[in-house]
N, C-alpha and C positions, 0 to 999 in steps of 0.2 A: 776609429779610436773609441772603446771603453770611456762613456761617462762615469766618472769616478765618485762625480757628486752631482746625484738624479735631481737635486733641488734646484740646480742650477740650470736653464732653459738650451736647448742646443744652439740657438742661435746666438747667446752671450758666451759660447765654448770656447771663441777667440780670443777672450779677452784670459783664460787661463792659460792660452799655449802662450802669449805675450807677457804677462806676469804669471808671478808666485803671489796667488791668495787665497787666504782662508776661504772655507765657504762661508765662517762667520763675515771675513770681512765684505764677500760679494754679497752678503744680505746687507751692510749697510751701503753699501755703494749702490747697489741692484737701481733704486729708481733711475738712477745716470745713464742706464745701457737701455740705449731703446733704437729699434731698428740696424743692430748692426754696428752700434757707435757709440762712443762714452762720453756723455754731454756733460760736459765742465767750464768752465766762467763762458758760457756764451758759446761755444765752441765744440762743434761735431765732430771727434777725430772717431773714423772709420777703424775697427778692429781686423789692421791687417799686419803682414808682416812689414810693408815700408813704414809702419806707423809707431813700429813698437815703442822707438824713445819717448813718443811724445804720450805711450799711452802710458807708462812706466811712471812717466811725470805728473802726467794727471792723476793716476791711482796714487802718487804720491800725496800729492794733494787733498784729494777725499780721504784719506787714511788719516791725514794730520786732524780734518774735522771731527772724524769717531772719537769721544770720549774716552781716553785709555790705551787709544795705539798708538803707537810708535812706529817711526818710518824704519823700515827692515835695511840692511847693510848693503843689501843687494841694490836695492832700487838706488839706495841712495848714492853708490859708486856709479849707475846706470844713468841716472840726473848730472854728475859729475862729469861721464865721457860724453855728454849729451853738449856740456857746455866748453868744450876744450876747441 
């Protein structure tokens, strides 16, 4: 697969096939992915496909933190089937 945005490391590439995000917003999240994983309250959820819900939720998350964004519709129906 064509990296689509070279700023972004290949080894955090997973976390774009599992979400829709800006590259602005992977530069504010970027410190959270390290080794493969998106470290949120405490918590190493592995950038895979069994993992997508919970990583949807945690990009939810860090996204609420950024100054000025707003949770996208998508994630937020994604958080929703996540809790049914």
């Amino acid at each position: 697969m064509e990296n689509l945005f070279p700023e972004i490391p290949a080894e955090s590439a997973g976390l774009l096939t599992l979400t829709r995000i800006s590259p602005e917003t992977y530069r504010a999240i970027a410190p959270a992915v390290k080794d493969g994983a998106l470290h949120v309250d405490g918590e190493a959820i592995e950038l895979n496909a069994e993992n997508s819900r919970k990583v949807a939720a945690a990009v939810s998350r860090l996204r609420r933190a950024i100054p000025g964004k707003t949770v996208s519709r998508e994630t937020r129906s994604t958080i929703s089937a996540g809790a049914r």
